[in-house]
SEKETI-281990 format. One record per residue (C-alpha): x, y, z; residue in one letter. Coordinates in pm, whole numbers, padded with zeros to 5 digits, always signed. Example, Ala and Ser with C-alpha at 12.3 -4.5 7.8 and 13.67 -1.06 7.14 Angstrom:
<sites>
+01230-00450+00780A +01367-00106+00714S 
</sites>
This chain:
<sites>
-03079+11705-08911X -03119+11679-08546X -02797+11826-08384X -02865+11648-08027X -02875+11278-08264X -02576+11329-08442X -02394+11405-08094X -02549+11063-07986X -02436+10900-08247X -02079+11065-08268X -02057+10962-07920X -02163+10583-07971X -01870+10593-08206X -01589+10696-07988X -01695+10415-07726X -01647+10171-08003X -01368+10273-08102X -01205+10263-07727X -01369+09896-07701X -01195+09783-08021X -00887+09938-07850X -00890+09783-07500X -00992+09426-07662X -00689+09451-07924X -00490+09511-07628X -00650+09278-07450X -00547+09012-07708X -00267+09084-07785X -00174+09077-07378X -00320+08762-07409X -00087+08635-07700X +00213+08739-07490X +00112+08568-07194X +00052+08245-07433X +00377+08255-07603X +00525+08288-07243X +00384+07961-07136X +00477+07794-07446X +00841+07917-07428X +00870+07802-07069X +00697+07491-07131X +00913+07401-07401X +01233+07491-07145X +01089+07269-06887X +01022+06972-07175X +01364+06982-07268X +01534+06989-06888X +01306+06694-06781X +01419+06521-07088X +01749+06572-07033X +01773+06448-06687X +01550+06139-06812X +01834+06103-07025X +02118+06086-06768X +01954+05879-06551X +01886+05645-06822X +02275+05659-06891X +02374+05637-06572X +02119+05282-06518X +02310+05169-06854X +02651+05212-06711X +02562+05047-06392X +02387+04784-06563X +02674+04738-06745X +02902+04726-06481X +02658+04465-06281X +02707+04253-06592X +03017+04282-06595X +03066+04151-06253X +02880+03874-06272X +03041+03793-06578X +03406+03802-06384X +03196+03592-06081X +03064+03300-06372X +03421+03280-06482X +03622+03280-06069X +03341+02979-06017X +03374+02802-06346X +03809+02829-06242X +03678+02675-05876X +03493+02412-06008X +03768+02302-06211X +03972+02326-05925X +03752+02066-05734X +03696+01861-05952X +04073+01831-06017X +04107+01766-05623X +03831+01529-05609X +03972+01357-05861X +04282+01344-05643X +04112+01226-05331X +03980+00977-05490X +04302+00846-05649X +04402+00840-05279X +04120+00698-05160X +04171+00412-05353X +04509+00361-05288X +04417+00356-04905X +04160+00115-04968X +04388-00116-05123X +04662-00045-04862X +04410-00116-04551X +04335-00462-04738X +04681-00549-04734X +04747-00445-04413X +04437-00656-04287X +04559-00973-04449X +04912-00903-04302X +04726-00912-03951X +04535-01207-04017X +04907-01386-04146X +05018-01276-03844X +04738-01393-03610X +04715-01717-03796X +05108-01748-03708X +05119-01645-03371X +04836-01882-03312X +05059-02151-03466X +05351-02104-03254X +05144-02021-02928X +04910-02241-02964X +04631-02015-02832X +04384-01865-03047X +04386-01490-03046X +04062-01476-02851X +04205-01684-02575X +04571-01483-02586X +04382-01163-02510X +04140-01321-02198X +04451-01420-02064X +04653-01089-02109X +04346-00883-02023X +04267-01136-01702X +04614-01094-01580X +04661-00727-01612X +04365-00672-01435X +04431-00891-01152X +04757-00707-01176X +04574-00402-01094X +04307-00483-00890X +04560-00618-00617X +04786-00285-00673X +04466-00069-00583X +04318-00306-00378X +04655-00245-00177X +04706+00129-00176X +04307+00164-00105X +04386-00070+00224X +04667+00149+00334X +04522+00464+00280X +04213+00383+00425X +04373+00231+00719X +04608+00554+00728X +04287+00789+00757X +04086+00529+00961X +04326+00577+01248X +04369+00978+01187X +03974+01012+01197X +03890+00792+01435X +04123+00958+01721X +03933+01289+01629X +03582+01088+01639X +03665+00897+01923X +03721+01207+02110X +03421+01399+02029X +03173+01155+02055X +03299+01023+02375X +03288+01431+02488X +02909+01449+02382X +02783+01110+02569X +02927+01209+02866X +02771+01552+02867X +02376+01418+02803X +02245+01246+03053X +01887+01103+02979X +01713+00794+03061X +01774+00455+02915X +01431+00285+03070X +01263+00274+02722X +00873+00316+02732X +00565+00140+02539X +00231+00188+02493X -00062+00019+02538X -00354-00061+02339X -00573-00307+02602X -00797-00139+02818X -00873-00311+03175X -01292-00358+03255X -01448-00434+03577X -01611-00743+03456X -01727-00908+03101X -02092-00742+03137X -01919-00385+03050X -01819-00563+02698X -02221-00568+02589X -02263-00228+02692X -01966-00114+02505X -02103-00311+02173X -02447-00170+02284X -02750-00258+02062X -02702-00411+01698X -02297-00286+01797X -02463+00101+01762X -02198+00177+02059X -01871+00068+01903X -02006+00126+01531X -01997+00524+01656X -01671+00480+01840X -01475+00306+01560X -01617+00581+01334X -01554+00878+01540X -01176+00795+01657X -01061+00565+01339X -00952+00247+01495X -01074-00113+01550X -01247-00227+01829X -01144-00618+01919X -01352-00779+02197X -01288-01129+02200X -01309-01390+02501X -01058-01254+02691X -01187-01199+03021X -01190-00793+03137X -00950-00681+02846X -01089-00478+02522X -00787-00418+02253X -00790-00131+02060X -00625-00180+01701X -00460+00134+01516X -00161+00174+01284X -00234+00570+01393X -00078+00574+01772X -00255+00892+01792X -00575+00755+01708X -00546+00452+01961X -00419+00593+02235X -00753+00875+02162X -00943+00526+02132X -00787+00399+02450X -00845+00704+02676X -01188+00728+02562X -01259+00391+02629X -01132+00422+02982X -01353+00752+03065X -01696+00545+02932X -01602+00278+03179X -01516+00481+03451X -01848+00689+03394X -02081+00405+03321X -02290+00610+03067X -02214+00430+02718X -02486+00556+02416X -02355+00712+02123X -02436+01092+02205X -02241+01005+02552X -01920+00876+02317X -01948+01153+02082X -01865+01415+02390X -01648+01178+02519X -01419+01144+02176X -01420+01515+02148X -01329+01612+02474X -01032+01332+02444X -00916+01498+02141X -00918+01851+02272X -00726+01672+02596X -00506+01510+02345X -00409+01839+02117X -00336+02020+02460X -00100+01732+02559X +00076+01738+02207X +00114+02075+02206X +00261+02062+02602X +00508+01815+02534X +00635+01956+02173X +00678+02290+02439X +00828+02096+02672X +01105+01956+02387X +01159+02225+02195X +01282+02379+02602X +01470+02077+02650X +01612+02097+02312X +01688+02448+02331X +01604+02555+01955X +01385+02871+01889X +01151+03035+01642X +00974+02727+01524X +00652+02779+01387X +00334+02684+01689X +00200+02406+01481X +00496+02227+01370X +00567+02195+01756X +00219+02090+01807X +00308+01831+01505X +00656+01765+01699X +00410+01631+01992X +00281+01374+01802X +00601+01216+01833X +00534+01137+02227X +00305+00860+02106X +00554+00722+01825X +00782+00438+01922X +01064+00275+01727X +01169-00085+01892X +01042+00008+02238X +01222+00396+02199X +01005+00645+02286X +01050+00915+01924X +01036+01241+02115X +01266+01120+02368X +01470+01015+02096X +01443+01377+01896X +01528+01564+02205X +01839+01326+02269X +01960+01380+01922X +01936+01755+01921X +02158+01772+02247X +02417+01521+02091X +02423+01677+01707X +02437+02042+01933X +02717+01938+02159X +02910+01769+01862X +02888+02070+01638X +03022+02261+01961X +03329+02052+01930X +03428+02065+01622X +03325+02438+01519X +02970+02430+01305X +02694+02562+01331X +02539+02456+01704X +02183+02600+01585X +02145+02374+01267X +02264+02040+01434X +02043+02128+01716X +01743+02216+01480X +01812+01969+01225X +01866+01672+01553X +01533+01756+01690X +01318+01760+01324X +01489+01486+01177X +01197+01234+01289X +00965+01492+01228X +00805+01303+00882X +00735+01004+01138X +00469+01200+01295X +00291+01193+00951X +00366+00834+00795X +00040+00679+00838X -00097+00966+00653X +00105+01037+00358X +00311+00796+00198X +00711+00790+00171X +01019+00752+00325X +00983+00915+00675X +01327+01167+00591X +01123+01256+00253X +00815+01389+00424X +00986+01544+00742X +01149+01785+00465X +00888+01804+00334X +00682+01964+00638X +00999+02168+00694X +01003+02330+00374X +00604+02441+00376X +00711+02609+00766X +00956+02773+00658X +01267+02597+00856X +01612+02672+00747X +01773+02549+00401X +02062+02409+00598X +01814+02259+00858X +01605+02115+00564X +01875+01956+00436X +02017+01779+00778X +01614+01657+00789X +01625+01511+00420X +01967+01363+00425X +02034+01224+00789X +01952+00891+00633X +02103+00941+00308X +02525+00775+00237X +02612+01104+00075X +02558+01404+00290X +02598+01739+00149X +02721+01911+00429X +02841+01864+00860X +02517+01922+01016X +02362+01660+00836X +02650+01425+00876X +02670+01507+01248X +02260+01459+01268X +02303+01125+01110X +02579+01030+01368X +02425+01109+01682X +02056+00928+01527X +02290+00645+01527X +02460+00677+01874X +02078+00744+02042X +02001+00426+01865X +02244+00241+01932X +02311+00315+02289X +02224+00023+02561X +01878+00018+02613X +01762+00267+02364X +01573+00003+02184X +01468-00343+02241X +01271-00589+02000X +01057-00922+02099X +01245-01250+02077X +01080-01366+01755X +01273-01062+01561X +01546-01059+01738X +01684-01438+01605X +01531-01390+01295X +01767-01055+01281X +02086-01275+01374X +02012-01505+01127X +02012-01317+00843X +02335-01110+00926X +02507-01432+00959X +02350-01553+00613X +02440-01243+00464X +02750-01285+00566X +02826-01633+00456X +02744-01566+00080X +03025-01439+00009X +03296-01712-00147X +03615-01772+00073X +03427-01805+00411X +03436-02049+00660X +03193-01939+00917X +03045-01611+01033X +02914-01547+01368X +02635-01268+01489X +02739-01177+01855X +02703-00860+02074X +02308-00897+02023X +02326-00830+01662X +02575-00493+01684X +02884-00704+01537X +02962-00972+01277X +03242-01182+01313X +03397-01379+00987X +03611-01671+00978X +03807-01663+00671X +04011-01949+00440X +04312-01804+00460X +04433-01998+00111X +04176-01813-00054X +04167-01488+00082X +04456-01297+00165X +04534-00959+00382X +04390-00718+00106X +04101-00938-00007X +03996-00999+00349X +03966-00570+00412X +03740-00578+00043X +03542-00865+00210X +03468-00640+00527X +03397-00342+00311X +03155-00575+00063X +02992-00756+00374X +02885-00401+00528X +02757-00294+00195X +02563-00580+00162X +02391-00562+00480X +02291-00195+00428X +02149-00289+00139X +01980-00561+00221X +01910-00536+00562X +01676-00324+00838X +01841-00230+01137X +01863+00009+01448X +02238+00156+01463X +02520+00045+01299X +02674-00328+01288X +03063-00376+01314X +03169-00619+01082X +03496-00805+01151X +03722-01013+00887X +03940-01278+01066X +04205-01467+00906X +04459-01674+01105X +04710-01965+00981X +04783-02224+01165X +05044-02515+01191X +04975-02810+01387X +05187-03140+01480X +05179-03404+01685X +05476-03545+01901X +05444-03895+02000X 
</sites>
């Protein structure tokens, strides 16, 4: 036998037997590590089980106790619905019961009514107009009454004070009464100048009337050519261009178009000077360069013969020296006087009352709220604060003031006569008379149908009437007279 085989093969063995060893240890590591996992398996089974379980008791109990509760809730609502229907029942036991009492009571009335007509003699209808009729004749007189005395009571208290300033503030200005007018009739050498002016197929005035906005009239009138313009602006542009084509004797339409430009550039200068000129006279500040220039306009605005600048300047120093006198604010009035006539300067271009628009332009430059509002409201019966109330008053002292304004003949009666007809509408009056040129209404009065307190409503209802039906510069007094008198005859 080969000794170096037998050593192979007895070593062979031994490894064998170690690898048998190490994998039954191996295993059996193995088994160990499986019953571990089992054991804590089952450990971790049996905890997740058990808190499945109490939180499946705990969901019954609450469960439970929802049910429960509602079961308490079915039975408190079933209790209130038997409660209400038990009440409703009630009400309407009562219900009917009122019913039938509010029939009785009606036919109790109406057994009433039917005797009290009976033994009056009146139907019920006819017993209330006369109640109602007297009882509020009753009380119409009572505050017909008190309203006379009180206003008569603060008449005389305000008037002193009025009296007193206003008188104080005409004495201090001192401006012109002459009133001015324009123009609109320009004077030519002889007729011949009229076919120039019209020039060939009327080229010459075609381009005039274009360029300045007016109407040319040239009629048979011998050296006069009228210039027609609800724009004064634009006519008196029409009339001064007119009179420099005359004077220079070169009439084609280039010639007018350098004339009607260089009138217009004369024309803004002179607008511009003169809104200068009264805002200086005026003494207010700080007013925006173009709404001066659009204050200028004014200059070639008249109202009844009044010049409107003149006027604006004359209403700033009155609504400045009232404020003075009775402590408000001197730089409103003032500012507010001269801009209240400001929207006149633009009514033949927008449309609106003239107070309207002059706000307006005073809002988009910026002008004081208090200043804005004297411009809006100087027209207006309720003003919302002194400046515009004092604005309003001295617009109607510049207007009224002798020879402020004048008017042709034609208006002038036709004015008269409806004051007086306005006047004699009203019942109770015998005859009403215009006088002082219009400023004053005088009414004769029945004195068996009006009496003391009716006669001061009459006033009051005549002077409504004629603001609100009436156009007129100033104000108009309007006087109630009512006289008795007793005559006999000796013979």
């Amino acid at each position: 036998m080969n000794p170096f085989r037998f050593l192979s093969d007895l070593a062979g063995t031994g490894r064998l037997r170690r690898a048998q060893e190490e994998a039954n240890r191996v295993l059996e590591a193995a088994e160990e590590e499986k019953r571990s996992i089992l054991l804590e398996a089952r450990e971790e089974a049996v905890k997740t089980r058990t808190s499945v379980d109490n939180d499946l008791k705990e969901r019954r109990k609450e469960v439970q106790r929802q049910e429960r509760r509602v079961s308490q809730r079915e039975e408190n609502l079933e209790e209130k619905f038997q409660s209400l229907a038990e009440k409703e029942q009630g009400l309407k036991s009562k219900e009917d019961n009122l019913s039938n009492l509010r029939e009785e009571l009606v036919q109790l009335k109406e057994d009433q009514l039917k005797q009290l007509e009976e033994t009056a003699r009146l139907s019920y209808n006819d017993a209330k107009d006369i109640l109602f009729k007297k009882a509020e004749d009753g009380v119409k007189h009572e505050l017909a009454r008190r309203y006379y005395e009180l206003e008569k009571q603060t008449k005389e208290e305000a008037e002193q004070k009025a009296r007193r300033v206003i008188t104080m503030a005409i004495n201090r200005l001192a401006t012109d009464v002459v009133s001015e007018s324009t123009t609109s009739a320009v004077q030519l050498p002889n007729d011949e100048m009229k076919g120039r002016l019209i020039g060939r197929e009327g080229r010459n005035i075609k381009v005039l009337e274009s360029l300045t906005g007016v109407d040319v009239i040239i009629d048979d009138t011998p050296g006069v050519v009228t210039v027609s313009c609800f724009d004064p602006v634009r006519r008196e542009t029409a009339r001064l261009t007119l009179e420099k084509l005359v004077a220079d004797g070169r009439i084609q339409p280039a010639r007018i178009e350098e004339m009607v430009e260089r009138t217009q550039n004369e024309m803004d200068e002179t607008m511009q000077r003169e809104g200068d000129r009264a805002v200086l006279e005026a003494g207010v500040t700080g007013l925006d360069p173009d709404l001066v220039k659009l204050l200028g306009r004014l200059k070639y605005r008249y109202s009844y013969g009044e010049n409107q600048l003149h006027h604006a300047v004359e209403v700033s120093l009155l609504s400045g020296m009232m404020a003075a006198e009775i402590g408000a604010n001197i730089e409103v009035a003032k500012a507010g006087g001269l801009l209240h006539d400001i929207g006149k300067a633009l009514t033949h271009e927008v449309e609106g009352p003239h107070a309207e628009i002059g706000a307006e332009v005073a809002r988009r430059y910026g002008i004081h709220p208090e200043v804005h509002r004297a411009i809006m409201e100087h027209h207006d019966e309720d003003r919302g604060s002194v400046e515009a109330f004092l604005v309003a008053t001295a617009d109607a002292i510049s207007a009224a003031r002798p020879g402020s304004r004048k008017e042709t003949l034609e208006h002038y009666v036709k004015r008269l006569e409806d004051l007086e007809n306005v006047a004699s509408s009203f019942p109770g009056i015998e005859k009403a008379f215009a006088i002082q040129a219009g400023r004053e209404v005088r009414i004769m009065v029945k004195p068996d149908n009006v009496d003391d307190v009716a006669a001061s409503n009459l006033a009051r209802d005549v002077a409504k009437k004629i603001q609100d039906d009436l156009v007129f510069p100033g104000q108009i007094k309007v006087t109630v007279i009512r006289e008795s008198r007793s005559v006999e005859f000796a013979r």
